[in-house]
C-alpha positions in Angstrom: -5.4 24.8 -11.8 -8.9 26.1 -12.3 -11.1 29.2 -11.6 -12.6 28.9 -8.1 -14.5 32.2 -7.8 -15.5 35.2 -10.4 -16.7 38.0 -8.7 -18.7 40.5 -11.3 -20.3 43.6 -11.2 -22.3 45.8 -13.6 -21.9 43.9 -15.9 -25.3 43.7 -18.3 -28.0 42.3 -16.3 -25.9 41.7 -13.3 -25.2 44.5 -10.6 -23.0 42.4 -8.3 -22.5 38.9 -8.1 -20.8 36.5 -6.4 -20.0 32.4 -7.6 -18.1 29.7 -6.5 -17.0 27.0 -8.9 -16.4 23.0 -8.8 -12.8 22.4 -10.2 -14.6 20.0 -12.7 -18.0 20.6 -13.3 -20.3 23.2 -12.6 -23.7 22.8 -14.2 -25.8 26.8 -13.9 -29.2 26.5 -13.6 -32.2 28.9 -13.5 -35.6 30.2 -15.3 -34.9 32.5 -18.4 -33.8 35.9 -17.4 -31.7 34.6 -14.2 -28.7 35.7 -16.2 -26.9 32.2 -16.8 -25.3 33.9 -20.4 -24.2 36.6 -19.1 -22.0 34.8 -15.9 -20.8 32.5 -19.2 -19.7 35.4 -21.6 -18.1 36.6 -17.8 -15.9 33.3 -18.2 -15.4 33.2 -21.3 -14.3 37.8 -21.2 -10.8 36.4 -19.5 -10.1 33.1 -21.2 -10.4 35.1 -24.8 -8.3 37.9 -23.3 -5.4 36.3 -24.7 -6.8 35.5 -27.8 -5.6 37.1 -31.5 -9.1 37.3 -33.0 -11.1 37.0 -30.0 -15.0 36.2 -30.4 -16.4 38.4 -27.5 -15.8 42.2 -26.8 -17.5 44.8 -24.5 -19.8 46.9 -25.8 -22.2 49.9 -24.5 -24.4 47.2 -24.1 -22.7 45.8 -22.0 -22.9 48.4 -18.8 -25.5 47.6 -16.1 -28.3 50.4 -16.2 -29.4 50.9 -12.3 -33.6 51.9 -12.7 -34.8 53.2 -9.6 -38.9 53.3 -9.1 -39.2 56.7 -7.5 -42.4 57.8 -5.3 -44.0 59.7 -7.4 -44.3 56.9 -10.2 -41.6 57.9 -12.2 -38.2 56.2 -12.6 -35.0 57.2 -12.7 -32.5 55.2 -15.0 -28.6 55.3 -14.2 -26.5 53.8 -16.8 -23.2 52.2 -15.1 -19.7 53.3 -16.6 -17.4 50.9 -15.1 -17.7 46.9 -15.3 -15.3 45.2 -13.2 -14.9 40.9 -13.5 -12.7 39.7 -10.9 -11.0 35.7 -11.6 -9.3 33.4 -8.6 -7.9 30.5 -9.8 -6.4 27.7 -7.2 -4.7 24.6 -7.4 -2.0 25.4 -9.3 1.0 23.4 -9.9 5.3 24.6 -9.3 5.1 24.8 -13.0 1.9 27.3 -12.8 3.1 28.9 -10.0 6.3 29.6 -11.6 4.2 30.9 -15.0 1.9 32.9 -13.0 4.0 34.7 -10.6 2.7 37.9 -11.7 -1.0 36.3 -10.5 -0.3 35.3 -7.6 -1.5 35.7 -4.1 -0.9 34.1 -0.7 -4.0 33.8 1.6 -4.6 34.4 5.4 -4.5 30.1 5.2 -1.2 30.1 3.7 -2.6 28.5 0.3 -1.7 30.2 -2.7 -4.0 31.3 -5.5 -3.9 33.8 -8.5 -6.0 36.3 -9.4 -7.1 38.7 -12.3 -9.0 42.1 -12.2 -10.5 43.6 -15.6 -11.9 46.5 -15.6 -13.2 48.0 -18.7 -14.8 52.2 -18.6 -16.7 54.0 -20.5 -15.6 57.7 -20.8 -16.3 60.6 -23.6 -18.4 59.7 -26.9 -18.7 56.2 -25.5 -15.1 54.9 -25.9 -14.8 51.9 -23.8 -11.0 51.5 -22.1 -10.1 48.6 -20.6 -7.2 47.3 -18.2 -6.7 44.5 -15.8 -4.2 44.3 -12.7 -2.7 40.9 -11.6 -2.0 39.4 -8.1 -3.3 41.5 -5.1 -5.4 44.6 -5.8 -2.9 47.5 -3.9 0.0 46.1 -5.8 -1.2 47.5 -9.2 1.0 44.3 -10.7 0.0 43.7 -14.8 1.4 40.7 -15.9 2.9 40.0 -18.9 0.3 40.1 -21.7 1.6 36.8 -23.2 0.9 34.6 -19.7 -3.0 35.3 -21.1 -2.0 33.1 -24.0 -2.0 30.0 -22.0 -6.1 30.6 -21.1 -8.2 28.7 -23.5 -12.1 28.8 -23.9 -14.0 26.3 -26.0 -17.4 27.8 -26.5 -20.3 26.4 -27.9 -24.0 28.8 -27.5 -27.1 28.0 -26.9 -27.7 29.2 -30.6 -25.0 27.6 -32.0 -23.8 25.8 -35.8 -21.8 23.0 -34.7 -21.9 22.0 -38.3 -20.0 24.9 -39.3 -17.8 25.1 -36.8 -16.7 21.2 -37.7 -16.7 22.1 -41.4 -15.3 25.2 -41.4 -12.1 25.1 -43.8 -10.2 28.0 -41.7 -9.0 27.2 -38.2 -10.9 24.2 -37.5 -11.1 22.6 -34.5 -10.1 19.1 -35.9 -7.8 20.5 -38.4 -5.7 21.9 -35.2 -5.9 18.5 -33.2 -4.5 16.6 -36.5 -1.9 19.2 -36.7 -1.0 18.8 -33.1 -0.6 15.1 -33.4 1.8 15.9 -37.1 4.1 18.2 -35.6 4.7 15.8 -32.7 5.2 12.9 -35.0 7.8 15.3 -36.9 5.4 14.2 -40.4 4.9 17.0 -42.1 7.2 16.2 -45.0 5.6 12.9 -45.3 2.0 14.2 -45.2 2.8 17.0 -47.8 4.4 14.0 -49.9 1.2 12.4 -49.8 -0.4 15.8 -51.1 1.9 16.7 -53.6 1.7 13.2 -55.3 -2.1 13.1 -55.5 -1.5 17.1 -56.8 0.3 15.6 -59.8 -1.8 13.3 -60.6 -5.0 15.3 -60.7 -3.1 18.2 -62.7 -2.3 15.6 -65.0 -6.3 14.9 -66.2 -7.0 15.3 -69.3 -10.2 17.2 -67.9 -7.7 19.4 -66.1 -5.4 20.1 -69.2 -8.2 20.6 -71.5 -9.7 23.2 -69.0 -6.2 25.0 -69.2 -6.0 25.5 -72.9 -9.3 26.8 -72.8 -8.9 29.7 -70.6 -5.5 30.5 -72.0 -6.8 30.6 -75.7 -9.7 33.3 -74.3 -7.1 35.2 -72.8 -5.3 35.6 -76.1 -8.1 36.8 -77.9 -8.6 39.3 -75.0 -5.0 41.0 -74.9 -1.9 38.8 -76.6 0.4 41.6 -76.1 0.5 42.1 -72.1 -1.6 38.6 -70.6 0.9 35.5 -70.2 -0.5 32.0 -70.2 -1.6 30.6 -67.1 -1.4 27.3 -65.5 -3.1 25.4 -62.8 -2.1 23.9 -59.6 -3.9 23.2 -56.5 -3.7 26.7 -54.2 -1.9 25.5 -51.7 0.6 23.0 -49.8 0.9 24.3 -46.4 0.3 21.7 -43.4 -2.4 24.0 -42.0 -4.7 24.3 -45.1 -4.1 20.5 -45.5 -5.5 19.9 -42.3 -8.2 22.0 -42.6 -10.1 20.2 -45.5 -10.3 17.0 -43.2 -13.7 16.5 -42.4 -15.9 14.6 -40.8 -17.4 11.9 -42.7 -20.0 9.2 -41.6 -20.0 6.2 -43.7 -23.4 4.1 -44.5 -21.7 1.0 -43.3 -18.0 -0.1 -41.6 -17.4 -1.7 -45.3 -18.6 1.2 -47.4 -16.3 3.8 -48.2 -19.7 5.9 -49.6 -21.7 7.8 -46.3 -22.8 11.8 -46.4 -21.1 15.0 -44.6 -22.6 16.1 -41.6 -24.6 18.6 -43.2 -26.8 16.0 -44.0 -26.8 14.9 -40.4 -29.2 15.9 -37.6 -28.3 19.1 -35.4 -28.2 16.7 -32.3 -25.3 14.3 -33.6 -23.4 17.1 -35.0 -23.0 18.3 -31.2 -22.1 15.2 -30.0 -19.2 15.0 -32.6 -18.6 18.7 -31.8 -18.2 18.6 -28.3 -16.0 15.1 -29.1 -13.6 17.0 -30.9 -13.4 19.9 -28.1 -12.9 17.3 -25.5 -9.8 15.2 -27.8 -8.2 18.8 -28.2 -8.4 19.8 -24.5 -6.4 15.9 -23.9 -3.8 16.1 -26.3 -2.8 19.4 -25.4 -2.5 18.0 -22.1 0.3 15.8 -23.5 2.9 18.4 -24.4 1.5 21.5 -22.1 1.0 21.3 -18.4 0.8 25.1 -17.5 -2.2 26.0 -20.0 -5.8 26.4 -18.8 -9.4 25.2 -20.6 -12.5 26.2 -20.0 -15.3 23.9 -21.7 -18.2 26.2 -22.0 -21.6 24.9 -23.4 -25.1 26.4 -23.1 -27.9 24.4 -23.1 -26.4 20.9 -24.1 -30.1 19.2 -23.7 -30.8 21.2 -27.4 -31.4 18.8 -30.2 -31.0 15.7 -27.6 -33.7 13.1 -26.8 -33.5 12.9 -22.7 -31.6 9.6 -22.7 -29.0 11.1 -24.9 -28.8 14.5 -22.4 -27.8 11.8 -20.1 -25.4 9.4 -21.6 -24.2 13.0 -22.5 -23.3 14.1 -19.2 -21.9 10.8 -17.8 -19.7 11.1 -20.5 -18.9 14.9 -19.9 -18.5 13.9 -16.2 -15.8 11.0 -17.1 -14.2 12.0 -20.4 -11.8 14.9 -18.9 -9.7 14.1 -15.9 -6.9 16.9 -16.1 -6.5 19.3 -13.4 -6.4 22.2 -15.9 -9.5 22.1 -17.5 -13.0 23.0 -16.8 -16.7 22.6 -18.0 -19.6 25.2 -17.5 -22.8 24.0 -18.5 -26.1 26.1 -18.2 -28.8 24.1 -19.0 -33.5 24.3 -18.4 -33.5 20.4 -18.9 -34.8 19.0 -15.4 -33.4 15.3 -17.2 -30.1 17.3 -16.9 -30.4 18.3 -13.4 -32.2 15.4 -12.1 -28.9 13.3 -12.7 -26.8 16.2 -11.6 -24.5 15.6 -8.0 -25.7 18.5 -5.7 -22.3 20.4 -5.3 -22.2 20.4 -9.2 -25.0 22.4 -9.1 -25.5 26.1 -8.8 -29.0 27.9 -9.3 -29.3 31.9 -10.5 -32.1 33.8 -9.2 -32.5 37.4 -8.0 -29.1 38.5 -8.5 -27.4 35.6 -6.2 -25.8 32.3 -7.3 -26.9 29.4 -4.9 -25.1 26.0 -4.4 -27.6 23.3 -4.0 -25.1 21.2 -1.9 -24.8 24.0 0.6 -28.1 22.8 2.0 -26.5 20.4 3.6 -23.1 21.5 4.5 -22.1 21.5 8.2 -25.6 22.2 9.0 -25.8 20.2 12.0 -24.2 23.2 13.8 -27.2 25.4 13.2 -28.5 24.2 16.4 -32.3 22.7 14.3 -34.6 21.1 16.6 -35.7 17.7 15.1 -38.3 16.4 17.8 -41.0 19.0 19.1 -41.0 17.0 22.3 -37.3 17.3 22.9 -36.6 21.1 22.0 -32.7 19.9 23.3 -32.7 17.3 21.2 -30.9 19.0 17.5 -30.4 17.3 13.9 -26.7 15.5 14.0 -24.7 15.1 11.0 -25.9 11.5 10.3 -29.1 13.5 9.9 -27.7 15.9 7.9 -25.8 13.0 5.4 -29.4 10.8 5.6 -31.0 14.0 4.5 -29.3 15.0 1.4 -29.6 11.0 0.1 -32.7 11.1 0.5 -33.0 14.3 -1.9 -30.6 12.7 -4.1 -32.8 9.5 -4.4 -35.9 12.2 -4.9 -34.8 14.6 -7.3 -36.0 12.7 -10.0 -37.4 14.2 -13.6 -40.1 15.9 -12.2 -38.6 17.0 -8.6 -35.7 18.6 -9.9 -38.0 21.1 -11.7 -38.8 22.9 -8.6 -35.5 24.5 -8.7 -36.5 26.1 -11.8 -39.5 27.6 -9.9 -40.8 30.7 -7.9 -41.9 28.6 -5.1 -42.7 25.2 -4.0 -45.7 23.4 -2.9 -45.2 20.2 -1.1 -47.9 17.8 -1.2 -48.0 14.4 0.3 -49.5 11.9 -3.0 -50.9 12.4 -6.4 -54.6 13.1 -5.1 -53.9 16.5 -3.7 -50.9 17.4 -7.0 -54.5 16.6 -9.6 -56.2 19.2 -6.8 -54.3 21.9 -6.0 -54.0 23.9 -9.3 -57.7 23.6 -9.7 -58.0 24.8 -6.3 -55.2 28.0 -7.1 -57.8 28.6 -10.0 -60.7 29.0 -8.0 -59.4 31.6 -6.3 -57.7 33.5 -8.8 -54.5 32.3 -8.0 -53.3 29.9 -10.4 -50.0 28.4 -9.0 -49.0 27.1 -13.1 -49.3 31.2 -13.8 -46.9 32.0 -11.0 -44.3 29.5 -11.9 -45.4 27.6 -8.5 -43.8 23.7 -8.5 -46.0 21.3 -7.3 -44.0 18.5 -5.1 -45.3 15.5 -4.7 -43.6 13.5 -1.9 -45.2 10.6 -2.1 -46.3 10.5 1.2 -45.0 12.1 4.2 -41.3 12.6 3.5 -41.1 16.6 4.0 -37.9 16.3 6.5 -35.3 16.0 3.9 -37.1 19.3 1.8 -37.1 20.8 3.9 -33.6 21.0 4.3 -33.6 22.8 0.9 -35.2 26.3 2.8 -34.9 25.9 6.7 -31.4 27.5 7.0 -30.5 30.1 9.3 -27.9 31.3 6.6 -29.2 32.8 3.3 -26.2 30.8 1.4 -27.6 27.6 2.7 -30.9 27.9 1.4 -32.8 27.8 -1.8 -34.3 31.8 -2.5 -38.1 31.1 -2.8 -40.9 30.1 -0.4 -41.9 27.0 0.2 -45.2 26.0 1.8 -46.0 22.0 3.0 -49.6 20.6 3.2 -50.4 17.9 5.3 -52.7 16.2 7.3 -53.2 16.2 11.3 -54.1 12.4 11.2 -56.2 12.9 14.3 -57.9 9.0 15.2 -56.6 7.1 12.1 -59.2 4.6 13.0 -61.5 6.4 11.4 -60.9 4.8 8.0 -62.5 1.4 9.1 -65.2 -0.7 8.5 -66.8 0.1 11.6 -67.0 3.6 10.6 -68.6 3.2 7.0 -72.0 5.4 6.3 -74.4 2.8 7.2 -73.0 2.2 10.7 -72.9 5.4 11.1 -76.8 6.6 11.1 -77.7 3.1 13.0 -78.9 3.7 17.0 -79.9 7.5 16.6 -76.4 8.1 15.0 -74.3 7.2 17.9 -71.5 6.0 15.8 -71.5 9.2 14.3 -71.1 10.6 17.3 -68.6 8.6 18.7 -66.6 9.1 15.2 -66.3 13.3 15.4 -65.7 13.0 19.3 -62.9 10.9 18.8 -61.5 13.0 16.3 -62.2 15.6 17.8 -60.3 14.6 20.8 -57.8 12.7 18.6 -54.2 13.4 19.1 -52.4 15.5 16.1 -49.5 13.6 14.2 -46.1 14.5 15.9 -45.1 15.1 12.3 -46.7 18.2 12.4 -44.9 19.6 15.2 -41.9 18.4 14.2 -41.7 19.6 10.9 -42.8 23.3 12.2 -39.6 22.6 14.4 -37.8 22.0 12.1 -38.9 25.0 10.1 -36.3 26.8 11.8 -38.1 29.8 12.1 -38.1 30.8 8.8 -40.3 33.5 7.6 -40.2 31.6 3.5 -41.7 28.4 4.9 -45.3 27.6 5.4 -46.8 24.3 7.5 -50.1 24.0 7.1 -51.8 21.1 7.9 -55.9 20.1 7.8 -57.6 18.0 11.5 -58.2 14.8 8.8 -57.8 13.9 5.3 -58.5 15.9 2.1 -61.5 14.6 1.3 -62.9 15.5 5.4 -61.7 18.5 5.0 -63.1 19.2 1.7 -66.3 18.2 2.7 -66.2 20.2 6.0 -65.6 23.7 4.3 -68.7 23.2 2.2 -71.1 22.8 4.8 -72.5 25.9 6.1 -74.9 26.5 8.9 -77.7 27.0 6.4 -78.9 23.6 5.1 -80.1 25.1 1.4 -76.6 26.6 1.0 -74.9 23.6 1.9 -77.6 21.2 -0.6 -76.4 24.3 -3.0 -72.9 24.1 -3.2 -70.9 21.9 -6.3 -69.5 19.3 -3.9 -73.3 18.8 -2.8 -74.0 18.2 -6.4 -71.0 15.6 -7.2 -71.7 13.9 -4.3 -75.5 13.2 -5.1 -74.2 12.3 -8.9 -71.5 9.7 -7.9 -73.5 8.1 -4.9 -77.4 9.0 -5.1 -78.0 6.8 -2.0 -75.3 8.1 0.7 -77.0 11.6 -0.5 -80.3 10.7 0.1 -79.1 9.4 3.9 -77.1 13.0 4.2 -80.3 14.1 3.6 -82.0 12.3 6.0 -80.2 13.4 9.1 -80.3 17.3 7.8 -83.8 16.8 7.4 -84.5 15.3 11.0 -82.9 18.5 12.7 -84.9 21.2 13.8 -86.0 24.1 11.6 -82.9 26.6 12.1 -79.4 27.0 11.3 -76.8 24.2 11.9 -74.9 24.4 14.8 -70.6 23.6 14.5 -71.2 20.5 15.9 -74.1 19.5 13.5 -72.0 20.7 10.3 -69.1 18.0 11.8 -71.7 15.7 11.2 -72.7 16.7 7.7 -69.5 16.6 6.6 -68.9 13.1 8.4 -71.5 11.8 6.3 -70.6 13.3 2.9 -67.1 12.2 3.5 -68.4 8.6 3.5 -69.9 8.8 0.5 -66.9 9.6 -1.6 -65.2 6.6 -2.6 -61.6 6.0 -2.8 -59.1 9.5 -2.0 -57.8 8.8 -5.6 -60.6 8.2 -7.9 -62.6 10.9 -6.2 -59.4 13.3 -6.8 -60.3 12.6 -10.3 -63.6 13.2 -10.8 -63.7 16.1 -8.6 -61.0 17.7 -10.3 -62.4 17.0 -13.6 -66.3 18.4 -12.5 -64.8 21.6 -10.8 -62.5 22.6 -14.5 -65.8 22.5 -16.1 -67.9 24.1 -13.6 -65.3 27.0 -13.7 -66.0 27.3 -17.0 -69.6 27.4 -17.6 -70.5 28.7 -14.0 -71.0 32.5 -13.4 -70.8 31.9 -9.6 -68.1 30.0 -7.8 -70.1 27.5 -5.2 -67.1 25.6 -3.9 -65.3 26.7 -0.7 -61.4 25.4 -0.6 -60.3 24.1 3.0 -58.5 26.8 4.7 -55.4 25.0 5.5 -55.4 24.7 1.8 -55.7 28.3 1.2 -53.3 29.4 3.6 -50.7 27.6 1.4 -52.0 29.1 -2.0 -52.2 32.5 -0.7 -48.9 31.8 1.0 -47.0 31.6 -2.2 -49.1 34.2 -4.4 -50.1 37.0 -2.0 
């Protein structure tokens, strides 16, 4: 049995949601503010309903307040004063079923699930009254308030003192397991025994006796006549205050019986041991219970862990806890985390709506997605679809996984354009870094499988942000060889030159291109925009101008004649043998032919240019670099 849905509404931050949960593991993801706390305290509401001393309550707090912007600039603010938190659990066993009749509901499929409604009001002078209904909603049913008892939560917060909680000398979580394990082994008498005769031996200390006499001989100079003596004995026997003083304990070495308490140990380990101990309760009451329910509920794991411990921490999460009954919720900002993460275990909040990252690629091959231009009959199959979501799983490494975290995405296709592309948002006033934009790099032309993440047709299937993809046209690839370096290119009167911007010119564009805007599925949050060559063409070709000083004026004039003095002074030459006026388009093609030759590698000119341009933007008054428009488009895409 485990929760499959929870439905909630006004309920702090959240006016109405809707999730779907994983019977084993469901990892929430999301930037701060997305409301990952409050869908856990949500969970955590109903398993603690059940609870004697119960660690969460509503409050006023609570209450969603609904803030409306009104035309005239004002706002109007409408404080909520009913939450309602909805549960379905499925999978239950005869032995649940037969628990949980009260719960229970038969579906239009015939499969059975149960279900709990709370509902908690706020009426006069803020009193908060709360009630829940069982089974179907028109039945009214409330089951019997002791079925709640078998719901167990495990919580540990984001800001949490695992060291306490283990060390705690009231209720502990080990102290319970070792009781557990005593009352099934029938030893109690034998463990008090144990107690007792260690008891008798400390009382009979002389440090112990002496310590006696003492007090007793004060208390008969105080009052003789009305104060008896006093003995001492240890406070008490009982099983459960026995087991309570166990502690953890980690010894220097495996032959030392000397080590320190894990108050001396680091905040990271003390987790570890914590969430060790949860996980050996949750199993042994497994052993003697098969109707009770667990929820594991952890926040932010990755705190106080190097990344290679986050991980060894979820495979063992992932493996440790086989039982149908029991669940784990993890929220967690650590893209090491999510990077590891299978898709369906993963479920992003943003804007109100909980996404599945696995419902990307579920039965999409029935959305009818055209995957050749050429062939608008010819649609994505499910081997697509399967081939699609491993590639993602191969690519969501570290520093991919972080664009689910983000506002938008910005696919790129290699490390050249990611060193750019910020600079570039910058230039413009647009910084991508200030409006939480993730950069992709694809390393190289791979956009198919992302973008599966925002192509659907169905808001569920998609990821909730804009995405925009920068590429290159490849027109005449040729035009990267030897025979078209700069000095071939101003022999014979420039006729290579020539040649070289006709034939690119004329060149056919990639059938990537029009296959990915294909693809795109005609949705309005994804951008293609693609530049006639490479970056470094198309850089140059936005800084030339028809006016020959403006273009000898501009900052990638400057870098140019810095890093390759000669190639400049042959740019020069051929600006300098056309006639006295303003360049015309095909003229500027050739400018920028020319300047393009005299970068060197797409890399190491990535570099440097990115470097010169962060400290021209600094120093300079005046910006005197022009992005390529492709480039633009994108930026302006994803910050209006």
């Amino acid at each position: 049995m485990h929760l499959s849905k929870i439905y909630i509404k006004n309920f702090r931050g959240i006016k109405e949601l809707l999730v779907e949960f994983d019977k084993k593991l469901n990892v929430i993801i999301g930037a701060n503010g997305q409301l990952k706390t409050s869908l856990m305290d949500a969970i955590r509401l109903f398993y603690s309903w059940g609870e004697p001393n119960r660690d969460i309550e509503i409050t006023k707090e609570d209450f969603y307040v609904d803030i409306t912007q009104n035309d005239d600039g004002t706002k109007t603010i409408t404080p909520s004063t009913r939450i309602d938190i909805c549960y379905q659990f499925e999978g239950l066993s005869a032995q649940q079923e037969g628990a949980f009749y009260q719960y229970l509901e038969r579906k239009e499929d015939g499969t059975i699930v149960a279900r709990v409604h709370l509902c908690f009001e706020m009426k006069e002078k803020g009193r908060i009254y709360s009630s829940y209904i069982t089974g179907k909603e028109d039945n009214g049913l409330r089951a019997d308030w002791n079925t709640f008892h078998y719901f167990h939560p495990y919580y540990l917060g984001a800001l949490r003192d695992s060291t306490r909680d283990l060390m705690s000398t009231r209720n502990n979580l080990l102290g319970r397991v070792i009781k557990r394990k005593i009352d099934r082994a029938g030893s109690e008498s034998d463990v008090k025994s144990i107690v007792d005769n260690a008891n008798r031996l400390l009382l009979q200390r002389q440090e112990v006796k002496e310590t006696q006499i003492g007090i007793n001989a004060n208390l008969s100079q105080i009052n003789s006549s009305y104060l008896k003596d006093v003995e001492l004995h240890i406070e008490q026997n009982r099983i459960e205050y026995i087991v309570n003083i166990i502690k953890p304990f980690l010894p220097y070495s495996t032959t030392d019986n000397s080590g320190f308490v894990l108050s001396q140990n680091s905040l990271g380990y003390n987790n570890l041991i914590y969430i060790a101990s949860v996980l050996s309760d949750i199993k042994d009451c497994h052993t003697d219970d098969n109707v009770s329910i667990y929820a594991l509920l952890i926040e932010e794991p990755e705190a106080h862990l190097h990344p290679q411990l986050q991980v060894n921490l979820y495979n063992f999460l992932n493996n440790a806890d086989r039982s149908e009954n029991s669940q784990t919720f993890i929220t967690t900002h650590s893209p090491t985390l999510t990077s590891k993460i299978p898709l369906d275990n993963l479920i992003l909040l943003k804007d109100n709506g909980a996404f599945h990252i696995g419902n990307c690629f579920k039965e999409r091959h029935t959305e009818k997605i055209v995957r050749k231009a050429t062939n608008p009959k010819k649609f994505l199959v499910e081997k697509d679809v399967i081939d699609y979501r491993k590639m993602i799983a191969r690519y969501f490494d570290v520093t991919r996984s972080q664009l689910l975290f983000s506002s938008g995405c910005l696919f790129i296709e290699g490390i050249s354009e990611c060193q750019l592309v910020e600079t570039f948002s910058k230039l413009i006033g647009k910084s991508l870094i200030d409006h939480q934009i993730e950069i992709v790099d694809t390393d190289g032309t791979a956009f198919y499988q992302f973008l599966m993440l925002f192509n659907s047709s169905d808001t569920k299937k998609r990821l909730p942000m804009r995405a925009a993809f920068i590429t290159d046209e490849d027109q005449f690839t040729d035009s990267k060889d030897k025979e078209y370096n700069l000095d071939n290119l101003i022999e014979n009167g420039y006729a290579k030159l020539n040649v070289l911007r006709e034939r690119i010119n004329s060149g056919q564009v990639s059938g990537r291109i029009n296959n990915m805007k294909a693809m795109a599925n005609n949705q309005a949050t994804i951008s293609i925009c693609s530049g006639q060559k490479t970056l470094e063409y198309q850089i140059c070709r936005a800084n030339v101008s028809a006016n020959k000083e403006e273009t000898k004026g501009t900052w990638l004039y400057e870098l140019i004649q810095k890093i390759n003095s000669e190639g400049i002074v042959k740019v020069n030459s051929y600006m300098s043998g056309l006639e006295d006026r303003d360049m015309n388009e095909v003229e500027q093609q050739n400018v920028a032919l020319l300047m393009w030759k005299c970068i060197p590698g797409k890399a190491g000119f990535a570099q440097i240019l990115n470097s010169f341009l962060l400290d021209k933007i600094d120093e300079a008054e005046e910006i005197k670099f022009s992005l390529p428009q492709y480039i633009q488009n994108a930026i302006t895409f994803l910050v209006p």
